[in-house]
C-alpha positions in Angstrom: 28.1 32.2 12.6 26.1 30.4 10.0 27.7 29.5 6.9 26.0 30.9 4.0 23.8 28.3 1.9 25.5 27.5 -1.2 23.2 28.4 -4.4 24.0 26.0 -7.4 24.9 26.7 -10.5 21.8 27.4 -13.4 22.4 24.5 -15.8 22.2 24.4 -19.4 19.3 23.3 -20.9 20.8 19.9 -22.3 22.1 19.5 -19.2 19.9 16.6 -17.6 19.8 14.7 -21.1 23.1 14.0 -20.9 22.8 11.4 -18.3 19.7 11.0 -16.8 17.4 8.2 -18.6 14.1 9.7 -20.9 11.9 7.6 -18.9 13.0 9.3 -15.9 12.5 12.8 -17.4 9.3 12.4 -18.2 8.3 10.9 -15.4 5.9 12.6 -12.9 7.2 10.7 -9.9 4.4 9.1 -7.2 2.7 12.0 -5.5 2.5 10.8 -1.2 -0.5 12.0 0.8 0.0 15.3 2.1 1.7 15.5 5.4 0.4 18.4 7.8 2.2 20.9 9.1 1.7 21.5 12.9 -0.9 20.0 15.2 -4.7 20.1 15.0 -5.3 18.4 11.5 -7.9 15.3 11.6 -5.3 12.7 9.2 -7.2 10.4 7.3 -5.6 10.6 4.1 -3.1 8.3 4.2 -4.7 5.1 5.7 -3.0 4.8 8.5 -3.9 2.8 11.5 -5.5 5.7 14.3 -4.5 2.7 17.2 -0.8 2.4 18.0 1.6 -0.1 17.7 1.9 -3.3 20.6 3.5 -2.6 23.7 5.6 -5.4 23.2 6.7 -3.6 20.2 8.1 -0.4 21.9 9.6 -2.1 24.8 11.4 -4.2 21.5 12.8 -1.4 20.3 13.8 0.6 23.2 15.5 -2.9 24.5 17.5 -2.7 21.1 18.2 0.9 20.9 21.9 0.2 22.4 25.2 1.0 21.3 25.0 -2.2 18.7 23.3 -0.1 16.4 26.7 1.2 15.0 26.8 -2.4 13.4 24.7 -3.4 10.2 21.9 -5.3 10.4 20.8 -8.9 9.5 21.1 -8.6 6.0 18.5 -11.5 5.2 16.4 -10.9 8.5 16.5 -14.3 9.7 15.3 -13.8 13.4 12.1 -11.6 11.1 11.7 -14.5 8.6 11.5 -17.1 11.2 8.7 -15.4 13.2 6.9 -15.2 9.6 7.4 -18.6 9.0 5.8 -19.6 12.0 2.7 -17.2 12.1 2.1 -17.6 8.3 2.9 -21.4 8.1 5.4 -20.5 5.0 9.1 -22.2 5.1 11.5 -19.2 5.8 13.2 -19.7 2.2 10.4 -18.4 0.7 10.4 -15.2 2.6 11.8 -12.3 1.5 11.8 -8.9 3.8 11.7 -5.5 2.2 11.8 -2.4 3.3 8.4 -2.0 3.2 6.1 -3.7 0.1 6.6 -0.9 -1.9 10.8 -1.7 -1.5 9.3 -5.1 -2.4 7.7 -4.1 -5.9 10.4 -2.3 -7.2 12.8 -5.4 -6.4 10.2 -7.6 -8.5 9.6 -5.3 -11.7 13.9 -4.5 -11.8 14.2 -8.4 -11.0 11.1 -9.2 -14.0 10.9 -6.5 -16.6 12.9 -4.3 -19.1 12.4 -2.0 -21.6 9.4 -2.5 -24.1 8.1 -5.4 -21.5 4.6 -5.5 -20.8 3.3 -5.1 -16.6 -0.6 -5.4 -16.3 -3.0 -4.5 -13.4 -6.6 -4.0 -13.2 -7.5 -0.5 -12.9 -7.8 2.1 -11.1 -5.4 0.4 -8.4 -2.5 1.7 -6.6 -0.9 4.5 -8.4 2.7 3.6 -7.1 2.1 0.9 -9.6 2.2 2.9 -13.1 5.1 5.3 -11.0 7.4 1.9 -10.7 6.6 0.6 -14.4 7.8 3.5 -16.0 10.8 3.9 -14.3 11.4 0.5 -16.0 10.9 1.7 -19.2 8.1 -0.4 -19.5 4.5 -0.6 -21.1 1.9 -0.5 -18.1 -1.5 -2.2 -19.2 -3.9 -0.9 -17.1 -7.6 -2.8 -18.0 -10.3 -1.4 -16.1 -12.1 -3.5 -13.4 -15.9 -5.1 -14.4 -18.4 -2.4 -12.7 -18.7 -4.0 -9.4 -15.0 -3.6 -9.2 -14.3 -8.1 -10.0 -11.2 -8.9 -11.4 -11.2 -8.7 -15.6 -9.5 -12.0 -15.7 -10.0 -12.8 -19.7 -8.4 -9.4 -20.4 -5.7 -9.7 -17.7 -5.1 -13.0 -19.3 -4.5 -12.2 -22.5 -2.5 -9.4 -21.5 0.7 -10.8 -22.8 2.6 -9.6 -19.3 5.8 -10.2 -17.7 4.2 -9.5 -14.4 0.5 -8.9 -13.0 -0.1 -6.8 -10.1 -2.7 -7.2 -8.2 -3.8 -5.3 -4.8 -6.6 -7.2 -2.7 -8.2 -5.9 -1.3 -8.1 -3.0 -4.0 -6.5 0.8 -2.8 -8.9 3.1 -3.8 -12.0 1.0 -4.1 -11.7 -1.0 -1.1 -13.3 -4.3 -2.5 -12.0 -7.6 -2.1 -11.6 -10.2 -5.3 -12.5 -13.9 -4.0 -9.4 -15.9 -3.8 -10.9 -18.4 -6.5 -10.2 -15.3 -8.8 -6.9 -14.8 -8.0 -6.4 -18.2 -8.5 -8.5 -18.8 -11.6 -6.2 -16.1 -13.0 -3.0 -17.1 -11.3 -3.3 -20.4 -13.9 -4.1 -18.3 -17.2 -1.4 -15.2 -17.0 1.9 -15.5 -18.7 5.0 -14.6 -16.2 4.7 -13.4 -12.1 1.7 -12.7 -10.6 1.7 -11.0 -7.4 -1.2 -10.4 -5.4 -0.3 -7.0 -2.9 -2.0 -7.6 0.4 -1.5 -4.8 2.6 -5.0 -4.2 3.6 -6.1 -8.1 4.0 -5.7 -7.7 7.5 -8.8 -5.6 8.2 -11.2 -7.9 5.3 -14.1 -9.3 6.9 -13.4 -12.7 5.9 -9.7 -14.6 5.7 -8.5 -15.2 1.8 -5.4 -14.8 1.8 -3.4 -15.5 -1.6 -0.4 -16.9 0.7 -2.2 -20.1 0.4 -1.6 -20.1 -3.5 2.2 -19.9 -2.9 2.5 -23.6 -2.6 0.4 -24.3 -5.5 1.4 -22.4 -7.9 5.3 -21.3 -8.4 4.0 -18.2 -10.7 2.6 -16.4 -7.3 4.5 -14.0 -5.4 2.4 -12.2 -2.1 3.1 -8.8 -0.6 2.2 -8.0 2.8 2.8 -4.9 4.7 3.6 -3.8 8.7 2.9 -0.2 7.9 -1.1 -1.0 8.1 -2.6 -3.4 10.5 0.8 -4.0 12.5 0.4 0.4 13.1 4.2 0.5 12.0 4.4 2.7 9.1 7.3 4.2 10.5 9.2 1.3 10.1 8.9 0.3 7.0 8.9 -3.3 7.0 7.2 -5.5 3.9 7.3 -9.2 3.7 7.0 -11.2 0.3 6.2 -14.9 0.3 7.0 -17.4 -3.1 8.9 -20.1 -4.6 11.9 -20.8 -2.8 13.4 -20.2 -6.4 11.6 -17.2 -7.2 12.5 -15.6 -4.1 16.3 -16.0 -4.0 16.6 -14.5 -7.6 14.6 -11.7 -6.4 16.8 -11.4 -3.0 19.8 -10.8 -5.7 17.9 -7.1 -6.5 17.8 -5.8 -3.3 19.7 -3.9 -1.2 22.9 -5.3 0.5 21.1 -4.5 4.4 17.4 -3.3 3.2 15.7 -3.7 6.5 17.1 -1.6 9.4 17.8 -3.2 12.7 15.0 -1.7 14.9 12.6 -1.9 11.8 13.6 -6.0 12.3 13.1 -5.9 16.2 9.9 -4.1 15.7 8.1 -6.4 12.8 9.5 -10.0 14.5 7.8 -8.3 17.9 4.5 -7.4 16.2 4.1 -11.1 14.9 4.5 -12.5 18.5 1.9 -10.4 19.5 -0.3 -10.8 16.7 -3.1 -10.4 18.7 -3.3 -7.2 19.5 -3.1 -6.4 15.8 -5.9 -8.7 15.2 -8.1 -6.7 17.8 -7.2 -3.1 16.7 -8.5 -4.5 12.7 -11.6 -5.3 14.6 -11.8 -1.6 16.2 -11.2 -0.7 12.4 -14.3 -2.8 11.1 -16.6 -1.3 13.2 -15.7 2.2 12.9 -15.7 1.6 9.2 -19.2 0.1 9.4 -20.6 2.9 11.1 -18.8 5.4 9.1 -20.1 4.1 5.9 -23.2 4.4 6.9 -23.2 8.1 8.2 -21.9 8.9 4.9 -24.5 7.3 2.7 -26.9 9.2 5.0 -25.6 12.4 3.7 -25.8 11.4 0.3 -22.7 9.6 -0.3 -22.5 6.7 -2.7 -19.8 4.0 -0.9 -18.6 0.8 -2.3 -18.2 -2.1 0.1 -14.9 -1.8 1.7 -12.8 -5.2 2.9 -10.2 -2.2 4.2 -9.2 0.9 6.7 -11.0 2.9 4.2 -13.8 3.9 2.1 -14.3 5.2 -1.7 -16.7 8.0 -1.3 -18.8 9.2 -4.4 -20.0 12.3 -3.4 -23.7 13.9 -4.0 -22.8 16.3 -6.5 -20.5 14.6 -8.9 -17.4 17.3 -7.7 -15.2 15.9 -5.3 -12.1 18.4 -5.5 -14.1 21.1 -3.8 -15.1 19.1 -1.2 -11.8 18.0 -0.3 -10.6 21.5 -0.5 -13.1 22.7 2.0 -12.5 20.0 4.6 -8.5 20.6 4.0 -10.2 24.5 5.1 -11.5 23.1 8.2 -8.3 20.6 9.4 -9.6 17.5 8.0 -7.1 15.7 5.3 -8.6 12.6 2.9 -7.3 12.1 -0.2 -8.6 12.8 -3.5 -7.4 11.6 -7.1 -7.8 14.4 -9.9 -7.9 11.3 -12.7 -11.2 11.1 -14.7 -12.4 7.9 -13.2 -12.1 9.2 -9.9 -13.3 12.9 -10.4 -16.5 12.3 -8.2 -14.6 10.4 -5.2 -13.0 10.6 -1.8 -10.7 8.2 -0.3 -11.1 8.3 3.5 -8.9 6.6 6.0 -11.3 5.0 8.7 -10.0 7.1 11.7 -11.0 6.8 15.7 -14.4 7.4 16.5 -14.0 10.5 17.4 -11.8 11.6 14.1 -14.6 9.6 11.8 -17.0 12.4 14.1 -14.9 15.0 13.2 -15.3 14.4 9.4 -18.8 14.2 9.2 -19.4 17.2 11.7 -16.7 19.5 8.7 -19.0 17.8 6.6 -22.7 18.9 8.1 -20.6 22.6 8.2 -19.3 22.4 4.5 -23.3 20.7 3.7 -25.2 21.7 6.3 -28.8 20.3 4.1 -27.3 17.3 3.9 -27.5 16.7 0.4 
């Protein structure tokens, strides 16, 4: 017989002041993309990659999926660092493994900032972002990006900021800063900079910031397995910097962060970093050819250097639109913040998903316009 679920007790209203933080209160908490329920839903909402992991991969993890996993994991991820080191051309003391990038920022801003400190990032930009800075206690500077989405370096340099974050390419918009930005900026800021790669992977053209890490002592670089690698359900993040910078920051984290088979899987994905590199070029296509069917039907899209596109859409009213396609089994993601009012964020899917959008979209619009 099943027990009976236990119903808590109603708690008085200064209840929660009495020991959790204000900051934490009033916090909204980061909202994830919607998960759907059942099969039948076209995903492209949370920008993941539609190809699947290597095959070297799996057979990684089902070869480590053995009694052993009753004992902890590598708590530094040496056999993981090592493969990094090697593919990345980085010395394996200044690599830090996370569980996942996001685990990663949160070490940084608990490592870097306190109450009343300053964090600044161009904006709009990755929401998480503003989620982790107030849980801090801190004072998020968000300065809004020039028009064509380039990096407001004089105002992020004047910022007065413990850390800078910076995603490039840029979640939602896409676009890609040059690296002569980043590094431009990377000599004027005050405190950490830390450029967030996850999507470099699928950019048309190769500039990564990891090349600033042995320039510069002030850069820290963020670089995901839950995007090009197709391991999202993992959750494996890398960070590169300073040997010095990275071993105070490996004092923040979690005692064993990084699960075993999460290891097994990442180290495998970097030995067979080719068949990541030819799934980001099945991404690029479809992206190019999406892009284009969209700005057919009216659709304004910024250049994207990612596995997604910005959409502006025709009629200046983007809610309803991703409400309807919700209607018809098609998920993308829409930000209900003034800036964004009039966009869509749309994972680049499979062909035949990236057809299933725009044939919800001919129902939804059948004029076209």
């Amino acid at each position: 017989m099943r027990a009976a679920a236990i119903r808590p007790l109603r708690m008085p209203a200064p209840f929660l002041a009495s020991f959790i933080r204000p900051e934490i209160e009033q916090l909204s908490g980061y909202v994830p993309g919607e998960q759907p329920r059942g099969g039948g839903t076209i995903k492209l909402n949370t920008n993941e990659n539609p190809y699947g992991p290597s095959p070297r991969v799996l057979g990684a993890i089902r070869e480590a999926t053995t009694e052993a996993l009753r004992l902890y994991p590598d708590p530094v991820s040496t056999a993981l660092r090592a493969a990094a080191s090697e593919r990345y051309g980085v010395a394996p003391d200044c690599i830090l493994a996370g569980n996942g990038s996001d685990e990663l920022l949160s070490v940084i801003l608990r490592a870097c900032v306190g109450p009343g400190d300053r964090v600044a990032y161009p904006f709009p930009t990755y929401s998480l972002y503003s989620t982790l800075v107030a849980m801090q206690g801190a004072h998020a500077v968000e300065v809004p990006f020039e028009s064509d989405y380039g990096l407001p370096i004089d105002a992020l340099a004047g910022a007065k900021q413990r850390v800078t974050f910076i995603c490039n390419p840029n979640a939602p918009s896409g676009t890609l800063a040059p690296l002569a930005a980043i590094e431009d900026l990377a000599k004027r800021v005050d405190g950490l900079i830390v450029v967030d790669e996850a999507y470099i992977d699928f950019a048309s053209r190769s500039e990564s910031a990891i090349a600033l890490v042995s320039k510069n002592p002030r850069v820290v670089v963020l670089r995901t397995f839950s995007k090009s690698f197709s391991l999202c359900g993992m959750r494996v993040g890398l960070g590169f910097g300073h040997p010095e910078v990275i071993a105070e920051l490996a004092k923040v984290k979690d005692s064993y962060n990084v699960a075993k088979l999460g290891q097994v899987a990442a180290t495998a994905a970097l030995e067979d970093y080719a068949w990541m590199e030819a799934n980001a070029g099945r991404v690029r296509t479809s992206r190019g050819a999406l892009i284009v069917a969209l700005e057919k039907r009216g659709f304004r899209v910024l250049p994207s250097e990612t596995n997604f596109v910005l959409a502006r859409v025709p009629d200046g009213s983007a809610g309803p639109l991703q409400r309807a396609l919700k209607e018809r089994h098609v998920l993308v993601r829409y930000f209900d913040v003034p800036i964004l009012r009039d966009a869509l964020r749309i994972t680049v899917g499979r062909p035949d998903e990236n057809d299933a959008l725009l044939a919800a979209l001919d129902a939804i619009n059948p004029a076209g316009t």
